[in-house]
PASEBA-1860 file (N, C-alpha, C; in nm, 3 decimals):
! residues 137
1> XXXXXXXX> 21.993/16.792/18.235/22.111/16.790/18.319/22.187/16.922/18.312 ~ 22.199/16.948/18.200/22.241/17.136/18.175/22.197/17.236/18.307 ~ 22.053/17.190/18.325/21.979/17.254/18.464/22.101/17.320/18.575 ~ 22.124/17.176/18.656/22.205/17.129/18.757/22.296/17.270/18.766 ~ 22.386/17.233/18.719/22.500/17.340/18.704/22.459/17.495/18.734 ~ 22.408/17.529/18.644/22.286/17.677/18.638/22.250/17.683/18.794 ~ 22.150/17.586/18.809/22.055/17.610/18.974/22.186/17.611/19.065 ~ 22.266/17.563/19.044/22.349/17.588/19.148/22.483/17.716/19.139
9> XXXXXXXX> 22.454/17.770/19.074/22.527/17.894/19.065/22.534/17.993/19.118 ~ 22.639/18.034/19.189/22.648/18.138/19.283/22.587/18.298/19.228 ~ 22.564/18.314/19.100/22.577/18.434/18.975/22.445/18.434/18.983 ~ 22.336/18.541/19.031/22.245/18.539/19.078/22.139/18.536/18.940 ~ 22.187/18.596/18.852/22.146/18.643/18.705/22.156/18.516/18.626 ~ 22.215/18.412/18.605/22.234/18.276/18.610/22.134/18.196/18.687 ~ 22.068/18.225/18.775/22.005/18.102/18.894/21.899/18.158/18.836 ~ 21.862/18.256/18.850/21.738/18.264/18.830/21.680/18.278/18.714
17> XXXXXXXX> 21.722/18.283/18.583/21.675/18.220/18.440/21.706/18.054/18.480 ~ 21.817/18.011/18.536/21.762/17.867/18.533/21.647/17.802/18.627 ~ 21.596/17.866/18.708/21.490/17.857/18.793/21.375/17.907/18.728 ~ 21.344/17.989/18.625/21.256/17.934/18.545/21.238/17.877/18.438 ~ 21.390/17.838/18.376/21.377/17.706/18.321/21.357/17.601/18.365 ~ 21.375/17.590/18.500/21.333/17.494/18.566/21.204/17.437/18.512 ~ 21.155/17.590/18.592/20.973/17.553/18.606/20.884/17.481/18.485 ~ 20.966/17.579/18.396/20.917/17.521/18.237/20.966/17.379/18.198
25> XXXXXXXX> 21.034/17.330/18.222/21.108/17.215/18.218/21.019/17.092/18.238 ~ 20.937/17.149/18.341/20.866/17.058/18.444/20.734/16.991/18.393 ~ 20.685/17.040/18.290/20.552/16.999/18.191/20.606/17.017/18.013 ~ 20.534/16.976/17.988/20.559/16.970/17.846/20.507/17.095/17.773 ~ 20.584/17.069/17.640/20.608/17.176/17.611/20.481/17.277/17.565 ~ 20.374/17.182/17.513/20.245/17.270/17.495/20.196/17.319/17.609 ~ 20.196/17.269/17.727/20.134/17.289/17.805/20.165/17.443/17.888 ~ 20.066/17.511/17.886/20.056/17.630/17.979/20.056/17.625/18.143
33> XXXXXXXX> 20.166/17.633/18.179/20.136/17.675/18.344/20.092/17.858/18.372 ~ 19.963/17.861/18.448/19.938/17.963/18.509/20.065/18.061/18.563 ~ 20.079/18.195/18.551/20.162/18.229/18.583/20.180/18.275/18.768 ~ 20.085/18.285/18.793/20.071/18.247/18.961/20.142/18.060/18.981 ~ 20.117/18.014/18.927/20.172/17.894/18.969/20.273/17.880/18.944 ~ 20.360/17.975/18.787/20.516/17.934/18.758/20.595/18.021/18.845 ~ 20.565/18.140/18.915/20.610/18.189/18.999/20.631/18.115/19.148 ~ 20.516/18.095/19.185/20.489/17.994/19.324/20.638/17.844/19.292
41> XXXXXXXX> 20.627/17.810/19.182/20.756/17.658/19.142/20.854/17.767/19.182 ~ 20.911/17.870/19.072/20.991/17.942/19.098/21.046/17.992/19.222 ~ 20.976/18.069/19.284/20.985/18.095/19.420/21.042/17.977/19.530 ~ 20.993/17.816/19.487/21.027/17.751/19.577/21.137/17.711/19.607 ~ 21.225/17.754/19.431/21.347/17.701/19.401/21.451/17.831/19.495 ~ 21.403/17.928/19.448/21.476/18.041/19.464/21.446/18.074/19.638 ~ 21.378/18.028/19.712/21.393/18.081/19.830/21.461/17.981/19.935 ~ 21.526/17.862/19.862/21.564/17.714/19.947/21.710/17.797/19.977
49> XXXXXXXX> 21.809/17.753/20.022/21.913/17.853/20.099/22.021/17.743/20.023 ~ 22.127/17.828/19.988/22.192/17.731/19.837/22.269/17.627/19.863 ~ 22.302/17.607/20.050/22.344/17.492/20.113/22.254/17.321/20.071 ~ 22.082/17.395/20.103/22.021/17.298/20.119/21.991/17.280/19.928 ~ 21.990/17.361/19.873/21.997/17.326/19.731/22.129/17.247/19.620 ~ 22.232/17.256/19.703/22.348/17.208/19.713/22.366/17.065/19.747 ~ 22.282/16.999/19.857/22.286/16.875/19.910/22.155/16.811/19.819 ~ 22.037/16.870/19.801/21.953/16.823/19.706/21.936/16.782/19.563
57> XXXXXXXX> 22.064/16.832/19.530/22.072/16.840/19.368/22.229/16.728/19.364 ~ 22.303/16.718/19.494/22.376/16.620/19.451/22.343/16.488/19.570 ~ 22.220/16.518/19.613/22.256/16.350/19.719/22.213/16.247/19.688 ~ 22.261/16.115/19.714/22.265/15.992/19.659/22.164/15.941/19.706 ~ 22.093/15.817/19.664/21.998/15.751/19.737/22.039/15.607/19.768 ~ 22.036/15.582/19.878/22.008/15.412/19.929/21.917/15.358/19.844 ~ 21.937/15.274/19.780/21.780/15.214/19.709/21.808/15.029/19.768 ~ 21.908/15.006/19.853/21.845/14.878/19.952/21.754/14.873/19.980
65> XXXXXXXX> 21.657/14.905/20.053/21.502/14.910/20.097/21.382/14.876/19.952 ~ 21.478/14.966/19.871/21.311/14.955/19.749/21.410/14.808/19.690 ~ 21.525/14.777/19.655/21.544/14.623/19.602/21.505/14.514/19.708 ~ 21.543/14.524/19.840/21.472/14.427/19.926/21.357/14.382/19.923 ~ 21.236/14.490/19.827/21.115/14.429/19.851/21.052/14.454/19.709 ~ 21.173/14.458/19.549/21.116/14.450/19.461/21.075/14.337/19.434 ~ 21.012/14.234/19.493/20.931/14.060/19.449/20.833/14.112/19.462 ~ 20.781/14.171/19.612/20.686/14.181/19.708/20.572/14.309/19.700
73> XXXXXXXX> 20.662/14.407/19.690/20.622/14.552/19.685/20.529/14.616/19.568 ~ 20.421/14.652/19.550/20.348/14.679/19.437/20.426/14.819/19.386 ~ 20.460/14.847/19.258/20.473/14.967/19.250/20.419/15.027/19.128 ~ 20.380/15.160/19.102/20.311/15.224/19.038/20.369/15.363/18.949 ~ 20.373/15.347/18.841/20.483/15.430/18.797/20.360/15.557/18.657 ~ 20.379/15.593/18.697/20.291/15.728/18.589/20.380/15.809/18.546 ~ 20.416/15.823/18.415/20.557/15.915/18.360/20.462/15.968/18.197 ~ 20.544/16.058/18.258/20.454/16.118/18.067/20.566/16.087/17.939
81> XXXXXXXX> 20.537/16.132/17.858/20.625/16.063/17.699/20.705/16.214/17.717 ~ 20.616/16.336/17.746/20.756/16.467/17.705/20.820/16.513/17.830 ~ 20.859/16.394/17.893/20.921/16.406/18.053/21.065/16.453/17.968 ~ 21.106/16.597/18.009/21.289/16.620/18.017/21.357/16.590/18.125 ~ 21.323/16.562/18.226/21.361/16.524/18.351/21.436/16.356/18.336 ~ 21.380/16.261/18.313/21.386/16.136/18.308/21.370/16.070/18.160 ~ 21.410/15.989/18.120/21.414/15.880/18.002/21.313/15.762/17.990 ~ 21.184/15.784/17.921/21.064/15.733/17.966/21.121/15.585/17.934
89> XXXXXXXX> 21.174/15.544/17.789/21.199/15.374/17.793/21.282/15.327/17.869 ~ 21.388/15.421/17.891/21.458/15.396/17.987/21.449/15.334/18.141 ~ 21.356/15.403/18.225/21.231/15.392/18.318/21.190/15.289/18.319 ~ 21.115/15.285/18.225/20.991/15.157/18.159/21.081/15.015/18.211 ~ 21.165/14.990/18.097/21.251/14.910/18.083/21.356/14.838/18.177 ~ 21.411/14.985/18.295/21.428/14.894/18.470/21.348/14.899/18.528 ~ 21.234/14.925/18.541/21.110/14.885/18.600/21.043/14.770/18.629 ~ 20.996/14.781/18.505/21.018/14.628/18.464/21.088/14.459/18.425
97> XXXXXXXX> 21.249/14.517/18.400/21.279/14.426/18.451/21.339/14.383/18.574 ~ 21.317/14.487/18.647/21.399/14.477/18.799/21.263/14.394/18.912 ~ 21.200/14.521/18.907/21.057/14.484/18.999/20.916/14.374/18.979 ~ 20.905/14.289/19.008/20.833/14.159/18.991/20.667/14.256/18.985 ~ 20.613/14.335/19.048/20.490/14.372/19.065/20.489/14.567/18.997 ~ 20.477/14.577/18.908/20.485/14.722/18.845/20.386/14.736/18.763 ~ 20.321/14.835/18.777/20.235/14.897/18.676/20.267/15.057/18.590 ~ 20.288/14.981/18.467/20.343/15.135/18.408/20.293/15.232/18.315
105> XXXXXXXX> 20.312/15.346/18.340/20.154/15.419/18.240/20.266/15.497/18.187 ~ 20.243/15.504/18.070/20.319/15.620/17.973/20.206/15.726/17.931 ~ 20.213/15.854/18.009/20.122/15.939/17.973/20.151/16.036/17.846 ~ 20.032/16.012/17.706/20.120/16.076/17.598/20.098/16.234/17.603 ~ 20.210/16.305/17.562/20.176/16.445/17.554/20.169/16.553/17.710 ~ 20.237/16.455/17.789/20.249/16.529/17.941/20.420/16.491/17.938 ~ 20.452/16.591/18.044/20.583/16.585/18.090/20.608/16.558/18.254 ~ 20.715/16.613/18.285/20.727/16.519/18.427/20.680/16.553/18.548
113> XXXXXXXX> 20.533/16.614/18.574/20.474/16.686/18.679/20.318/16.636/18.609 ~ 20.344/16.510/18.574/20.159/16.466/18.528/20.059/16.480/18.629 ~ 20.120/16.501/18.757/19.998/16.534/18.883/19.960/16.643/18.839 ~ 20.007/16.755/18.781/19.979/16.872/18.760/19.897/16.881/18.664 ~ 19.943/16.833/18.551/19.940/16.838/18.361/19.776/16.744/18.410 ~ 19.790/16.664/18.417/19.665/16.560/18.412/19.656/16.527/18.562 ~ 19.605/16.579/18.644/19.557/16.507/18.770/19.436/16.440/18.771 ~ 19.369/16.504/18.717/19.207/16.367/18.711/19.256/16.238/18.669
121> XXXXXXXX> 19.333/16.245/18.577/19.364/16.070/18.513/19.488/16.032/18.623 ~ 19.592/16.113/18.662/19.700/16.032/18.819/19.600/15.970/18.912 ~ 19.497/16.066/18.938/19.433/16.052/19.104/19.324/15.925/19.034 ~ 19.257/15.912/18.919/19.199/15.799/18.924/19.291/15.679/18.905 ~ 19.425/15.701/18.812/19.497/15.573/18.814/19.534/15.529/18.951 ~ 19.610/15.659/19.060/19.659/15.590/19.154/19.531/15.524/19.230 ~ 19.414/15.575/19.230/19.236/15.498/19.346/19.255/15.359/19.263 ~ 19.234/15.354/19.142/19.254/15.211/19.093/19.377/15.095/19.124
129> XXXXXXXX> 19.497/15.195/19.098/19.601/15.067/19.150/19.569/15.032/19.343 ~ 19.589/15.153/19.414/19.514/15.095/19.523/19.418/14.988/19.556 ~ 19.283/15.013/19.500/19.178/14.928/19.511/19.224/14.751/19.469 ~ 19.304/14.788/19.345/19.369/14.624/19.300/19.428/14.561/19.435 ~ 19.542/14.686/19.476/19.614/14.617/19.567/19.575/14.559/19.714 ~ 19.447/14.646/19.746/19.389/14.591/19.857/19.263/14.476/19.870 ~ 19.228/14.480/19.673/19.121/14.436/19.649/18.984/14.476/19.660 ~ 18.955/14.588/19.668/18.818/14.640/19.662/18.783/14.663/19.509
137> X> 18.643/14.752/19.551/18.632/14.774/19.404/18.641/14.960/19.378
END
């Protein structure tokens, strides 16, 4: 949450050490991001125009739609254990007791960009929860 404040700072020398704390932020802590790729995160932060980074970092969400159909709705949750972003039991814990149909993976030793950190194991968990949900194999 420290982030927030920083990324949105008019003090250009300020934004942009927190824009690559960002980036780093974003996987855990062993983990190496390519530096073509921490630039490319970087870059994405730093070239958004500070209006639209302004409305992104404080806008609210409707979540009527996702409670209307937590009985019904399958949902699929993949979070790593060294997520700084989010509070993994925390997570876990309204997830589960809110939503009737959830599947929850605590990925150990990844942080909060596990598409990145581990994509072979996201892209086979998410083909599997699919297949359940439509029933194939």
């Amino acid at each position: 949450m420290e982030l927030i404040p920083r990324l949105l700072s008019e003090n250009l020398t300020e934004f942009a050490i927190a824009a690559q704390d960002f980036a780093t932020s974003c996987v855990a802590e062993n983990f190496e991001i390519p530096e073509e790729d921490r630039l490319l995160w970087i870059g994405g932060v730093a070239l958004q125009n500070p209006l639209v980074r302004q409305h992104s970092l404080h806008r609210t969400q409707d979540e009527a739609a996702l409670l209307a159909a937590k009985e019904t709705f399958p949902f699929l949750v993949i979070q790593g254990t060294e997520d700084q972003h989010l509070y993994v039991d925390k997570i876990e814990a309204v997830m589960k007791e809110t939503f009737g149909n959830v599947e929850f993976h605590r990925v150990e030793g990844v942080g909060h960009a596990a598409f990145y950190e581990v994509p072979e194991f996201v892209n086979q968990t998410v083909l599997d929860f699919v297949k359940k949900q439509v029933g194939g194999n």
